[in-house]
PDB file of N, CA, C, O and CB in Angstrom:
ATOM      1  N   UNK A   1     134.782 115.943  97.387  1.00  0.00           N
ATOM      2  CA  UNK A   1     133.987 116.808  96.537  1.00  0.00           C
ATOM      3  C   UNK A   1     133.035 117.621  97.416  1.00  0.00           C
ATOM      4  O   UNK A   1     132.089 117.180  98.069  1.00  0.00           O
ATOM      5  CB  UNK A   1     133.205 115.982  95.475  1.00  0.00           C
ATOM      6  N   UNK A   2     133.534 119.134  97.297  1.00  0.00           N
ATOM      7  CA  UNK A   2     132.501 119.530  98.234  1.00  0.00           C
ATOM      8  C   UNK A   2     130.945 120.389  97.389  1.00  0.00           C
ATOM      9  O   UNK A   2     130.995 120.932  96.285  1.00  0.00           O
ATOM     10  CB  UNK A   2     133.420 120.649  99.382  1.00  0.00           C
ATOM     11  N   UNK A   3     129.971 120.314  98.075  1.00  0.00           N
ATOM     12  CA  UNK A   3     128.661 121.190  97.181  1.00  0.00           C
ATOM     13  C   UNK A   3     128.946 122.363  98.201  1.00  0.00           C
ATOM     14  O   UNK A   3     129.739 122.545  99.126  1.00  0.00           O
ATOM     15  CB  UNK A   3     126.630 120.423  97.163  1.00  0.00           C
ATOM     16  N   UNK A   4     127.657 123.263  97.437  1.00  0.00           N
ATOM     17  CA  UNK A   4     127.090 124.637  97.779  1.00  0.00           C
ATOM     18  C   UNK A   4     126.114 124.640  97.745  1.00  0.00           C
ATOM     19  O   UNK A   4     125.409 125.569  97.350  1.00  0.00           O
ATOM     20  CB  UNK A   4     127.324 125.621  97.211  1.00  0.00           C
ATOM     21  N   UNK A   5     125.710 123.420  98.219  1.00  0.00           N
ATOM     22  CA  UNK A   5     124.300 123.365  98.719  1.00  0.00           C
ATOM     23  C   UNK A   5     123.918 122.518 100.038  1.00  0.00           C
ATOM     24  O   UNK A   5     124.538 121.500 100.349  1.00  0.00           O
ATOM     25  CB  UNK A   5     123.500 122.820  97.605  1.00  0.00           C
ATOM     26  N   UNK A   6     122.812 123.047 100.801  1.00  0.00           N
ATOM     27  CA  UNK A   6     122.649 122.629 101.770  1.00  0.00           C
ATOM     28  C   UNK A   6     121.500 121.845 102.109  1.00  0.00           C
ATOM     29  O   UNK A   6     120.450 122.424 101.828  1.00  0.00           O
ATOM     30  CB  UNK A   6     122.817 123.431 102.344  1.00  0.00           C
ATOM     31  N   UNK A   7     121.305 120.235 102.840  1.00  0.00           N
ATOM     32  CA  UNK A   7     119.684 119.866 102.653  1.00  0.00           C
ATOM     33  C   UNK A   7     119.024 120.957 103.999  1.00  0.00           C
ATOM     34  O   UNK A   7     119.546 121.391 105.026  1.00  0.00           O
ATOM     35  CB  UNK A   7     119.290 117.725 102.991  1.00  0.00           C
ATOM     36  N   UNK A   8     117.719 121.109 103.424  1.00  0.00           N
ATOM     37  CA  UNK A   8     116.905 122.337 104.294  1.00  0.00           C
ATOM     38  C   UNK A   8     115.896 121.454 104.779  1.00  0.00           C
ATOM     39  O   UNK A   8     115.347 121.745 105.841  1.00  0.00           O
ATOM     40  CB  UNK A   8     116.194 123.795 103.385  1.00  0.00           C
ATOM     41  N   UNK A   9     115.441 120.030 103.937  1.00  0.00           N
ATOM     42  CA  UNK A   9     113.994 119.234 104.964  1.00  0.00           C
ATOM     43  C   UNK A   9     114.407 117.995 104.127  1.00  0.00           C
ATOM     44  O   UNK A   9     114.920 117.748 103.036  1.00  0.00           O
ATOM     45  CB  UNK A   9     111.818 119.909 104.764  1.00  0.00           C
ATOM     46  N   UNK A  10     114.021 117.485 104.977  1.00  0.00           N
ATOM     47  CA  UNK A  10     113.833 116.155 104.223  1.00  0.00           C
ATOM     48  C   UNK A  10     112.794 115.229 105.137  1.00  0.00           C
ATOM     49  O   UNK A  10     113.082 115.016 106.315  1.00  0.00           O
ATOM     50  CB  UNK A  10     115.404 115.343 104.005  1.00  0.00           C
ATOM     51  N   UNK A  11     111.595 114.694 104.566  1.00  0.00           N
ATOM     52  CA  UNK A  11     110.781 114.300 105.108  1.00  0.00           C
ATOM     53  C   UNK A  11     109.039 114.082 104.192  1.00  0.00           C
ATOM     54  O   UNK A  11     109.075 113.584 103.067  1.00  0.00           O
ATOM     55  CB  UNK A  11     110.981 115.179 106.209  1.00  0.00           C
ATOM     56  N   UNK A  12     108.011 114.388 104.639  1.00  0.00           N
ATOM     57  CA  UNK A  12     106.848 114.244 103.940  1.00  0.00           C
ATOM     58  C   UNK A  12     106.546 114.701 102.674  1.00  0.00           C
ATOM     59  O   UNK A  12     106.905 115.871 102.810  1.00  0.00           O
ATOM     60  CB  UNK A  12     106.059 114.648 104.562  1.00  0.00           C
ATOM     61  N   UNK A  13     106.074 114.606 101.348  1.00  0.00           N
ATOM     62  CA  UNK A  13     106.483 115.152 100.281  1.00  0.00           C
ATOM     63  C   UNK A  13     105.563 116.062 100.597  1.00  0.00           C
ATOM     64  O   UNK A  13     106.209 117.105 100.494  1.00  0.00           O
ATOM     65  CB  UNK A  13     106.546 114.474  98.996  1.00  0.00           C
ATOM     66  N   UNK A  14     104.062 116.474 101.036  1.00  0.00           N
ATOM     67  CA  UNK A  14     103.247 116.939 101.247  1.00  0.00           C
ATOM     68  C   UNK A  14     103.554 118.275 101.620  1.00  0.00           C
ATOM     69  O   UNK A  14     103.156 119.230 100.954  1.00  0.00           O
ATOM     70  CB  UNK A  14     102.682 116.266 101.884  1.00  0.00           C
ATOM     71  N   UNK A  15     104.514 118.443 103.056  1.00  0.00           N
ATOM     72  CA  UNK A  15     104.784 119.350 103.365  1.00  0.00           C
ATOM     73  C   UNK A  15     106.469 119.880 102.429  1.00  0.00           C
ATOM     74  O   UNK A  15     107.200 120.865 102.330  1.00  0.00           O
ATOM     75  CB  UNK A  15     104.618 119.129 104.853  1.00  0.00           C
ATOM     76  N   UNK A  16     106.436 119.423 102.266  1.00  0.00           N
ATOM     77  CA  UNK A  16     108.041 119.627 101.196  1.00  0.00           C
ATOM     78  C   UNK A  16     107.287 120.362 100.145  1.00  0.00           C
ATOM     79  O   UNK A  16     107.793 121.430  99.800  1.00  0.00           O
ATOM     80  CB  UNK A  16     109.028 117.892 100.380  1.00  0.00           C
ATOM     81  N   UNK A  17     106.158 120.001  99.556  1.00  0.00           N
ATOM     82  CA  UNK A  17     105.545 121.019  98.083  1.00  0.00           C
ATOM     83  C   UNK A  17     105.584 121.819  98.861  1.00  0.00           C
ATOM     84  O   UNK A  17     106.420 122.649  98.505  1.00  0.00           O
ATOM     85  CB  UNK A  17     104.027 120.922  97.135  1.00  0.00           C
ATOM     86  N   UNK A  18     105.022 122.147 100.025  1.00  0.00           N
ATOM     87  CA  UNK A  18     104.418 123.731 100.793  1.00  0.00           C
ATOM     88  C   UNK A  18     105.475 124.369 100.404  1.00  0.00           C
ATOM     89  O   UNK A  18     105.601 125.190  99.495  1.00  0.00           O
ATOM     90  CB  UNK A  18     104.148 123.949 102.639  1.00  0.00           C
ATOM     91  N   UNK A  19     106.416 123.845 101.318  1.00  0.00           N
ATOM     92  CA  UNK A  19     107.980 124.393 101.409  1.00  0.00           C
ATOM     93  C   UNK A  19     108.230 124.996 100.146  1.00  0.00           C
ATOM     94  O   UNK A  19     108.563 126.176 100.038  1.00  0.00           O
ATOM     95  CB  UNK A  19     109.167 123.213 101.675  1.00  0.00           C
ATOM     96  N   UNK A  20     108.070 124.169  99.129  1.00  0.00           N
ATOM     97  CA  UNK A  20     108.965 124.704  98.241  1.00  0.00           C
ATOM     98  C   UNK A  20     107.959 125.765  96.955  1.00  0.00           C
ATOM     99  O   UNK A  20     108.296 126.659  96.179  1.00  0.00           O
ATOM    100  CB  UNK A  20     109.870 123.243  97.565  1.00  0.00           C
ATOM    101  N   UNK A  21     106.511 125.026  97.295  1.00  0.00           N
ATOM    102  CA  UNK A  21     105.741 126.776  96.707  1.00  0.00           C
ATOM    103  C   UNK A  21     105.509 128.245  98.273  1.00  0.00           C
ATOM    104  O   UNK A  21     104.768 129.214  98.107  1.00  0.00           O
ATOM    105  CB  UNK A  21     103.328 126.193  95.950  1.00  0.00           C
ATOM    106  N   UNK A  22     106.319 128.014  99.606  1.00  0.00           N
ATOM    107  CA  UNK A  22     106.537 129.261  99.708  1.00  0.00           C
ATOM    108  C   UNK A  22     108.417 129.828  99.543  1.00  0.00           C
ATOM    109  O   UNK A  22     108.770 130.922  99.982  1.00  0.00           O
ATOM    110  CB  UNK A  22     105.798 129.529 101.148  1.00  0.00           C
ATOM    111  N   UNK A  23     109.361 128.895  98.880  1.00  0.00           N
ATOM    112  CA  UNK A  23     110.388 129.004  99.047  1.00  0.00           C
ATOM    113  C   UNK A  23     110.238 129.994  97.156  1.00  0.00           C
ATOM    114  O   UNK A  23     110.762 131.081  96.915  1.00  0.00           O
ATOM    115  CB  UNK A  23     111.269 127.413  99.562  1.00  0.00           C
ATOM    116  N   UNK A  24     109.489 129.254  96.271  1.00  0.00           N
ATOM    117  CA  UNK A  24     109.499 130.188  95.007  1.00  0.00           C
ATOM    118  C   UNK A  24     108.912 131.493  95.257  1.00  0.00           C
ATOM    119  O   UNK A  24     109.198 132.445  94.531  1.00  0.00           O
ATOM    120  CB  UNK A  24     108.723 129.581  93.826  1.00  0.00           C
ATOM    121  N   UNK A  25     107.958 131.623  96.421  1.00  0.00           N
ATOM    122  CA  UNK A  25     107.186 132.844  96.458  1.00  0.00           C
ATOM    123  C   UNK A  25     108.237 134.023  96.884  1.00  0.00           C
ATOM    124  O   UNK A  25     107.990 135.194  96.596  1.00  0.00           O
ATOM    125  CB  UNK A  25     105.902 132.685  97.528  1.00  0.00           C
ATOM    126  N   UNK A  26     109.288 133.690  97.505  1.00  0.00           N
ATOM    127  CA  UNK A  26     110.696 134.060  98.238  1.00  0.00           C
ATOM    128  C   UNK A  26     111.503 134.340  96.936  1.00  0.00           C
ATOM    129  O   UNK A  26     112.004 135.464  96.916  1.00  0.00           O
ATOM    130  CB  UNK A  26     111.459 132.706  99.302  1.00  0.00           C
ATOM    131  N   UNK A  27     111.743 133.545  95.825  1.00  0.00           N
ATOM    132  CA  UNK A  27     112.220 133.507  94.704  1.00  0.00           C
ATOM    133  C   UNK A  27     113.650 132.766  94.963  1.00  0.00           C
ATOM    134  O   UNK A  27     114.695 133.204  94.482  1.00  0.00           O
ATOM    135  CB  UNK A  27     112.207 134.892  94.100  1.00  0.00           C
ATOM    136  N   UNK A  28     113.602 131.941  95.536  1.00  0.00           N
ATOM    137  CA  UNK A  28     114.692 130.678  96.104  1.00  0.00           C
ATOM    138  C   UNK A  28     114.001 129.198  95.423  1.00  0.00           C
ATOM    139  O   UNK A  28     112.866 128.721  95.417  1.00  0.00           O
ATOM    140  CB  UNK A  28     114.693 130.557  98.244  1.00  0.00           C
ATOM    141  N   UNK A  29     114.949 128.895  95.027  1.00  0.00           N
ATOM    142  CA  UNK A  29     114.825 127.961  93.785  1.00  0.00           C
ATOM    143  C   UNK A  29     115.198 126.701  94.992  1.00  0.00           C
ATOM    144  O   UNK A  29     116.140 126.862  95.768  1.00  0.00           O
ATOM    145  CB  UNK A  29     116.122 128.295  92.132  1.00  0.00           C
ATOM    146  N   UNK A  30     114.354 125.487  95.025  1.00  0.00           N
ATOM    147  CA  UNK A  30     115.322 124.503  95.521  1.00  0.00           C
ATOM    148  C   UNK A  30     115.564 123.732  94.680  1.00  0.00           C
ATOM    149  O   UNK A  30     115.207 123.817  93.505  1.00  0.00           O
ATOM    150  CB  UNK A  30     115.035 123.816  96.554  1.00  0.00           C
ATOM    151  N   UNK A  31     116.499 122.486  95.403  1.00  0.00           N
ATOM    152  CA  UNK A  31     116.615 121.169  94.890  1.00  0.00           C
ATOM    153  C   UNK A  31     116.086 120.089  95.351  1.00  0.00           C
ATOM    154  O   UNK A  31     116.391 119.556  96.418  1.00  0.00           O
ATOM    155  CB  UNK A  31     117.644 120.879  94.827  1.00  0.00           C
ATOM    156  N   UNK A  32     114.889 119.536  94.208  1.00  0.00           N
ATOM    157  CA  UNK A  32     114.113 118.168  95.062  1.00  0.00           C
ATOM    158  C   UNK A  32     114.923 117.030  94.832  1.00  0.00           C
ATOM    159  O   UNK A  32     115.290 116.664  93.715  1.00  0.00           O
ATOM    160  CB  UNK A  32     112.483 117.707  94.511  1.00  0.00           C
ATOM    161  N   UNK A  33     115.221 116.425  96.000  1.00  0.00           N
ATOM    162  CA  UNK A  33     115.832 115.011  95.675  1.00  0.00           C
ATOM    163  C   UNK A  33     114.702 114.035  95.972  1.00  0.00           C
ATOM    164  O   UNK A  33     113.874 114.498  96.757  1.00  0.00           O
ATOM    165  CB  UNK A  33     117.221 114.628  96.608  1.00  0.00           C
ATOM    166  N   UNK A  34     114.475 112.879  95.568  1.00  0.00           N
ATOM    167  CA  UNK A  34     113.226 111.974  95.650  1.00  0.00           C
ATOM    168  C   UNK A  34     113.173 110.840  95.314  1.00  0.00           C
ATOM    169  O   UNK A  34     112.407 110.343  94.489  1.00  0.00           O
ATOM    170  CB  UNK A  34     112.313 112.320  95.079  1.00  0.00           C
ATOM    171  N   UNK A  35     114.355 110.113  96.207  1.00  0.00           N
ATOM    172  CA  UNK A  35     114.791 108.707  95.719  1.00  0.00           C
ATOM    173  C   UNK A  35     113.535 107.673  95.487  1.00  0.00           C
ATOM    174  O   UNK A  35     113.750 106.985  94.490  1.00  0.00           O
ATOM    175  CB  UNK A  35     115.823 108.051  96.859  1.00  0.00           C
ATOM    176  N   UNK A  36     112.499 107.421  96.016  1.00  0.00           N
ATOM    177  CA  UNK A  36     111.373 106.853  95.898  1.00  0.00           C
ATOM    178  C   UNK A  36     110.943 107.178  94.411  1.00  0.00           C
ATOM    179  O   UNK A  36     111.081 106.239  93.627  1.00  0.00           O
ATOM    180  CB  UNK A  36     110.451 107.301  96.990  1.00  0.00           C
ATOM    181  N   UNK A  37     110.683 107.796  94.146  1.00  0.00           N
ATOM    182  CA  UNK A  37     110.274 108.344  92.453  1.00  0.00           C
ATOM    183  C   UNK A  37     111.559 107.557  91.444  1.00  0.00           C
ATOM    184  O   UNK A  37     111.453 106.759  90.512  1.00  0.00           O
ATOM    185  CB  UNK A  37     110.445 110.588  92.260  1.00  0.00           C
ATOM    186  N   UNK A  38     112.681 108.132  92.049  1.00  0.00           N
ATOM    187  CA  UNK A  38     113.691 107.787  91.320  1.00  0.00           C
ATOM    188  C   UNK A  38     114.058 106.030  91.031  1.00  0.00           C
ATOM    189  O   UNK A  38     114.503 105.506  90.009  1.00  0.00           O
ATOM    190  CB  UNK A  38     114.754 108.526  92.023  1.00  0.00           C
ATOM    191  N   UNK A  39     113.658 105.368  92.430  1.00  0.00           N
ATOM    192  CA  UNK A  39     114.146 104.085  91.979  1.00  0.00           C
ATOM    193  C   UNK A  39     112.851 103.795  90.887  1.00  0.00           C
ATOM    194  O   UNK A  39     113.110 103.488  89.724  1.00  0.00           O
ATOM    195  CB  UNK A  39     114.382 102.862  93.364  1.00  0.00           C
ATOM    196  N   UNK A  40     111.467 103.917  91.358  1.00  0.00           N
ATOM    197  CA  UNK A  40     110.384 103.655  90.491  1.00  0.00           C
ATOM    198  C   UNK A  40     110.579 103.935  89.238  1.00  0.00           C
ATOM    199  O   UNK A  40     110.325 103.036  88.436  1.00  0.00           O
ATOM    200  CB  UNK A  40     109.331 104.245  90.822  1.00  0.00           C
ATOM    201  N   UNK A  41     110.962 104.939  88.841  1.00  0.00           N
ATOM    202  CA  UNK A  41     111.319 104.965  87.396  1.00  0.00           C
ATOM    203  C   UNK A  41     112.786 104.916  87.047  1.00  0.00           C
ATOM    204  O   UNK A  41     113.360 105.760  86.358  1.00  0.00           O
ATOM    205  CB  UNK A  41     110.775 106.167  86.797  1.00  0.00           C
ATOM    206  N   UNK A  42     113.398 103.731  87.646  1.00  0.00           N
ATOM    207  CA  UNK A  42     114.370 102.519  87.376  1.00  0.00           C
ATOM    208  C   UNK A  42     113.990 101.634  87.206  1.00  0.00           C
ATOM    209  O   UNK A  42     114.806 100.737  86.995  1.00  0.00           O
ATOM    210  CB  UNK A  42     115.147 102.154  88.085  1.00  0.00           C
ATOM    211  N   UNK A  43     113.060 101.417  87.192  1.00  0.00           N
ATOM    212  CA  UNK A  43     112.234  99.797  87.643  1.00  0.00           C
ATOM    213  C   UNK A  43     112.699  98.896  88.798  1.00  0.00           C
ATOM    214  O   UNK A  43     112.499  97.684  88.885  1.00  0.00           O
ATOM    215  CB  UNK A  43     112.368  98.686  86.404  1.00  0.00           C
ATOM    216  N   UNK A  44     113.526  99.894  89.906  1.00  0.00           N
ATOM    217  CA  UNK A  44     113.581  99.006  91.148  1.00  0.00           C
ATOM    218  C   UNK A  44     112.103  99.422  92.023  1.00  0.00           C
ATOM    219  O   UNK A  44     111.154 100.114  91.652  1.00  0.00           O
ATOM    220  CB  UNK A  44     115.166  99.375  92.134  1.00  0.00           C
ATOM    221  N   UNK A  45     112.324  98.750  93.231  1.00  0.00           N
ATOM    222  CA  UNK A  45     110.992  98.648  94.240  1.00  0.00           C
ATOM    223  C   UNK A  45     111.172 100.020  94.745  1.00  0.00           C
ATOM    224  O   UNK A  45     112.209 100.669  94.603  1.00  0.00           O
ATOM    225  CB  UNK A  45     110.977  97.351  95.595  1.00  0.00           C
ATOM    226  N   UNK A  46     109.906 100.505  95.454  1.00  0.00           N
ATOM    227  CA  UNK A  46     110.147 102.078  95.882  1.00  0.00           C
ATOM    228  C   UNK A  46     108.993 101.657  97.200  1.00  0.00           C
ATOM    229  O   UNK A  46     107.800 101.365  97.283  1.00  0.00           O
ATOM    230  CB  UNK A  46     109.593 103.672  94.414  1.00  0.00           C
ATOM    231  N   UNK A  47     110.539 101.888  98.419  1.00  0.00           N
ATOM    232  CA  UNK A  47     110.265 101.899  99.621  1.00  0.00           C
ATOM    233  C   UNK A  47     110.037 102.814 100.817  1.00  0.00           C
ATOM    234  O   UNK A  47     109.606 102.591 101.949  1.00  0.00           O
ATOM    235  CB  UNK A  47     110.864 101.379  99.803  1.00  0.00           C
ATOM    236  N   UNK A  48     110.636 104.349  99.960  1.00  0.00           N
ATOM    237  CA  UNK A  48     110.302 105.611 100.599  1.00  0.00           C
ATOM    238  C   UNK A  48     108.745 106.441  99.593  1.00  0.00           C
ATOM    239  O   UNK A  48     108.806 107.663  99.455  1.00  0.00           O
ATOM    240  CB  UNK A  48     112.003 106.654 100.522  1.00  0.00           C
ATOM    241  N   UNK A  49     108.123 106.066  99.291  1.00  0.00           N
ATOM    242  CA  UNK A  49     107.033 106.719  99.049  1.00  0.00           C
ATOM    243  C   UNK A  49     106.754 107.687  99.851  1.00  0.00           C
ATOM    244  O   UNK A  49     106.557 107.588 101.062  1.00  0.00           O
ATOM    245  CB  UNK A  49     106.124 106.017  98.987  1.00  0.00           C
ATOM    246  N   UNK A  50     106.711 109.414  98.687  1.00  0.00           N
ATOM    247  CA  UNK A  50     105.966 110.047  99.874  1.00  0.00           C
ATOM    248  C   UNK A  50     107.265 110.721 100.839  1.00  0.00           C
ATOM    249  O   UNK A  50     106.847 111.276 101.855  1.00  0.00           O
ATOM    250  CB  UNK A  50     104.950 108.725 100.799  1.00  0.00           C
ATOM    251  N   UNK A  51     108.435 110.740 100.699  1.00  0.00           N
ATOM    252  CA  UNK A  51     109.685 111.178 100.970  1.00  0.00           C
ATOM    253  C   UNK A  51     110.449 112.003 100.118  1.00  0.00           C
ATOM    254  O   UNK A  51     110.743 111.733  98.954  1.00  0.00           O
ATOM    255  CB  UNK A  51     110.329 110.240 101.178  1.00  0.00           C
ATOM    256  N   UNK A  52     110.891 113.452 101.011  1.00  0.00           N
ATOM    257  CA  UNK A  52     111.960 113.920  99.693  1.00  0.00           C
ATOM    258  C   UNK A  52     112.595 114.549 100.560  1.00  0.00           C
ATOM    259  O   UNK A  52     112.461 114.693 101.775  1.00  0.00           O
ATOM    260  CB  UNK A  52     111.506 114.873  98.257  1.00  0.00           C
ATOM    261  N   UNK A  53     113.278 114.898  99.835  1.00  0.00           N
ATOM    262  CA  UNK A  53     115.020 115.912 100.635  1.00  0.00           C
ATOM    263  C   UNK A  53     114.940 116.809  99.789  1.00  0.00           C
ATOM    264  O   UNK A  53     114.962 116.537  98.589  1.00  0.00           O
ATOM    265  CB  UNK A  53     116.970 115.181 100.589  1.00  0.00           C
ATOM    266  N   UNK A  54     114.793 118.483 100.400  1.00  0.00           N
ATOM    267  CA  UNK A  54     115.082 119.795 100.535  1.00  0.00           C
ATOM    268  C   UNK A  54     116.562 120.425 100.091  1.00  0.00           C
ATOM    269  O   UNK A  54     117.136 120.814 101.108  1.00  0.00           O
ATOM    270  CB  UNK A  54     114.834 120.009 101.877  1.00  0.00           C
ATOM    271  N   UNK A  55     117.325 120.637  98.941  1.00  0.00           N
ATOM    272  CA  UNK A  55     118.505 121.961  99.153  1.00  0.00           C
ATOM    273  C   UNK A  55     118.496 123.124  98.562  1.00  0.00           C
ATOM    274  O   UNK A  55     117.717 123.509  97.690  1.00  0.00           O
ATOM    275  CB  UNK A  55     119.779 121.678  98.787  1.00  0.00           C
ATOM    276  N   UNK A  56     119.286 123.628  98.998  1.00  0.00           N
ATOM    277  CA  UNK A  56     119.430 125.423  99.058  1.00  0.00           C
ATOM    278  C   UNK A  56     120.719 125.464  98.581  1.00  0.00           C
ATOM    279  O   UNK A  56     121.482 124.527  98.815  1.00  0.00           O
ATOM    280  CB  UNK A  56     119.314 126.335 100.695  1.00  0.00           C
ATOM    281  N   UNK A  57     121.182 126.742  97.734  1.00  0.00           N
ATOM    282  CA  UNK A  57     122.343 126.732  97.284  1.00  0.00           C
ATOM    283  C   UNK A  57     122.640 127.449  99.440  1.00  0.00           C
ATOM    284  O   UNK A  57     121.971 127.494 100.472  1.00  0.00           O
ATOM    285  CB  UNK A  57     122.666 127.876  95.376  1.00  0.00           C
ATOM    286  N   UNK A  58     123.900 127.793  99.023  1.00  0.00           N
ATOM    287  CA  UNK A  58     124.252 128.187 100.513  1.00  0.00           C
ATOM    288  C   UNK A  58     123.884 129.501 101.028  1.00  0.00           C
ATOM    289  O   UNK A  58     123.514 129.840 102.152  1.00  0.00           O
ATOM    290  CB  UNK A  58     125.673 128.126 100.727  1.00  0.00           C
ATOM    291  N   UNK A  59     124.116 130.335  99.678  1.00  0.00           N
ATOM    292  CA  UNK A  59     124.107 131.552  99.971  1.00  0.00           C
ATOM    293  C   UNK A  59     122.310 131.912 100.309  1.00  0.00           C
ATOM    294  O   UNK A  59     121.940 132.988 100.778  1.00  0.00           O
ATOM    295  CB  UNK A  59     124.896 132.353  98.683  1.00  0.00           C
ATOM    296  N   UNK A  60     121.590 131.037 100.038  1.00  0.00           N
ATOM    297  CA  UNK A  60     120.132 131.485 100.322  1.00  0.00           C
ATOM    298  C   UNK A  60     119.874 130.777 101.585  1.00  0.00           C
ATOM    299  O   UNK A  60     118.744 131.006 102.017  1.00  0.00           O
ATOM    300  CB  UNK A  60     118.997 131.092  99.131  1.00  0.00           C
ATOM    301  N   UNK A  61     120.911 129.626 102.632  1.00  0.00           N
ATOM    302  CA  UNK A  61     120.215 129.185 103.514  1.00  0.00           C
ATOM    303  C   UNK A  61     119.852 130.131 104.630  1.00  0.00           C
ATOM    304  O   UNK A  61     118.802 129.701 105.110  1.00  0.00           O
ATOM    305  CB  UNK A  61     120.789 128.156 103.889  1.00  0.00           C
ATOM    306  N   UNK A  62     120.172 131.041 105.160  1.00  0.00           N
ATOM    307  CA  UNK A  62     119.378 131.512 106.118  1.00  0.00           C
ATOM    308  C   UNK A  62     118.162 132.000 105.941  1.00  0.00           C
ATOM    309  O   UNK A  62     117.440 132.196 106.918  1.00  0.00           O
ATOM    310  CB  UNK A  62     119.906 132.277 106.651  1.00  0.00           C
ATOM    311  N   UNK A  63     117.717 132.290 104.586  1.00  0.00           N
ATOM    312  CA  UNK A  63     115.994 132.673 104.242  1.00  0.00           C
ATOM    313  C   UNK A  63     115.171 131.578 104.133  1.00  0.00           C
ATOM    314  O   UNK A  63     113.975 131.664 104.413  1.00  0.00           O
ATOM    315  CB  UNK A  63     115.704 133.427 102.821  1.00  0.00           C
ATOM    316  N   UNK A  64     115.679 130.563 103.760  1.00  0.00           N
ATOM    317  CA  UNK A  64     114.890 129.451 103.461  1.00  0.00           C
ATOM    318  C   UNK A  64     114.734 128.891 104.556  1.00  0.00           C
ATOM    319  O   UNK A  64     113.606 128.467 104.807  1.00  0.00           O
ATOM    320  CB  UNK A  64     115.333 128.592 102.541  1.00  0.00           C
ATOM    321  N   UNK A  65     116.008 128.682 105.727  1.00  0.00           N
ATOM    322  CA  UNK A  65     115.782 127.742 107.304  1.00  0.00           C
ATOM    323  C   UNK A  65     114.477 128.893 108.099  1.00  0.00           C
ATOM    324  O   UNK A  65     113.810 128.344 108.976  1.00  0.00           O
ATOM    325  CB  UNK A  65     117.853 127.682 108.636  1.00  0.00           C
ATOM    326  N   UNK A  66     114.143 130.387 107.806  1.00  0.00           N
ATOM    327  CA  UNK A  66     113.463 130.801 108.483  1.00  0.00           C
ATOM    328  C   UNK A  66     111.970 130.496 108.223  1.00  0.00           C
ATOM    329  O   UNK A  66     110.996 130.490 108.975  1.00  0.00           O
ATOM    330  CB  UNK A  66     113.827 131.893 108.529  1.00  0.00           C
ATOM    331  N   UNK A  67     112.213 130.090 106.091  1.00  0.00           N
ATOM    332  CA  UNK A  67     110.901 130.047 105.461  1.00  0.00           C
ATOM    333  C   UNK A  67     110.624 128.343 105.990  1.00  0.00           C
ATOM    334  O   UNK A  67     109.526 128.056 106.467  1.00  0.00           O
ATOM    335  CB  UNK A  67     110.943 130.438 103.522  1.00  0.00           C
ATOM    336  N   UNK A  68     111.425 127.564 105.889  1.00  0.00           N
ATOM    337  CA  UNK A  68     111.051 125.902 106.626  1.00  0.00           C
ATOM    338  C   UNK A  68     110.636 126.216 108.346  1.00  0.00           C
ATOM    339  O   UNK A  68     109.436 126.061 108.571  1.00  0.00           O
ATOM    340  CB  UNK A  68     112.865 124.592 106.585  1.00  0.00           C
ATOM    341  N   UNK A  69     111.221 126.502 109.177  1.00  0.00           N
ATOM    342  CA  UNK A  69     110.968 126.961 110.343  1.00  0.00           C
ATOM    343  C   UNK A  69     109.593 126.882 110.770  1.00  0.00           C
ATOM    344  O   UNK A  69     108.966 126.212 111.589  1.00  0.00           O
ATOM    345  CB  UNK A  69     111.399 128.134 110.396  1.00  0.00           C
ATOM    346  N   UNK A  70     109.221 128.201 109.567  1.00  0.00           N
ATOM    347  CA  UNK A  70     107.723 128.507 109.627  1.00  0.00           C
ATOM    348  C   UNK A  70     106.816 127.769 109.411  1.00  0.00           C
ATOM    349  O   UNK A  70     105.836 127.602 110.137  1.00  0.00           O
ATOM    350  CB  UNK A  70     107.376 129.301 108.973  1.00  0.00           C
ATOM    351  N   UNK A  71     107.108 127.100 108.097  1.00  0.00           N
ATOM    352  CA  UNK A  71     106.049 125.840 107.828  1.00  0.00           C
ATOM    353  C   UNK A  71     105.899 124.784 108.637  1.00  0.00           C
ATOM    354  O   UNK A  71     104.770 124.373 108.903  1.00  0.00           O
ATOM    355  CB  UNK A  71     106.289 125.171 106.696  1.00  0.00           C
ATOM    356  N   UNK A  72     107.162 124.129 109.203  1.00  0.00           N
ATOM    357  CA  UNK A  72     107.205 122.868 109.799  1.00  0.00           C
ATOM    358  C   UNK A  72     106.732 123.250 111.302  1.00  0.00           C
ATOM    359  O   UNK A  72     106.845 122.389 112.175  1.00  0.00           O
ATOM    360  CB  UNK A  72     108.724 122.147 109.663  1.00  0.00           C
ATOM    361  N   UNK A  73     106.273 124.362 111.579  1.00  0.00           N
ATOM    362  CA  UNK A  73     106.036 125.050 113.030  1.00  0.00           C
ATOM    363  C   UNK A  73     104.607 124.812 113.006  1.00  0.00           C
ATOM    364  O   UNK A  73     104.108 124.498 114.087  1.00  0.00           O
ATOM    365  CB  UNK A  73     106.484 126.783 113.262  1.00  0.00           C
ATOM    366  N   UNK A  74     103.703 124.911 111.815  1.00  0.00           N
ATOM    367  CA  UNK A  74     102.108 124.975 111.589  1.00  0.00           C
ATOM    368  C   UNK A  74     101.606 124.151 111.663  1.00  0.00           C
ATOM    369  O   UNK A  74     100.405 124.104 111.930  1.00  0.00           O
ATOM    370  CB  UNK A  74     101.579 125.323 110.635  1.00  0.00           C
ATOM    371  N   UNK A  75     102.421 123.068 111.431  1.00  0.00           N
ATOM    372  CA  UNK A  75     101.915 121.236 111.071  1.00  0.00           C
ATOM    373  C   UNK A  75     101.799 121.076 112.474  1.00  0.00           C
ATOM    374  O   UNK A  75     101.465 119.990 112.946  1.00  0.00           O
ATOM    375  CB  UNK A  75     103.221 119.845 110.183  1.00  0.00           C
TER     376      UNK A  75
END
């Protein structure tokens, strides 16, 4: 099964919001994945707190790897 989407960060949720309020300012929509949230509201244990994964459909990854680039360059 293949996607059309690509992960762009995956890492601190902190800097992942940045990411993704300058990725809307761009008007590039991502996808938050956030297994930590997700098991928690399973009622399993949540061991990535504070972790998420970044995607991009494909056709927007080269604007978005320049718009992550930038951010993860400031930190």
């Amino acid at each position: 099964m293949s996607s059309n989407y690509t992960k762009i960060f995956s890492g601190n949720s902190l800097l992942g919001n940045r990411i993704i309020a300058e990725l809307k300012e761009a008007g590039i929509e991502a996808v938050v994945k956030n297994q930590g949230e997700s098991a928690r509201l399973a009622g399993f244990g949540n061991t990535m707190t504070g972790h998420i994964d970044l995607e991009v459909h494909q056709d927007e990854l080269e604007k978005a790897m320049v718009i992550v680039n930038a951010c993860t360059q400031e930190v």
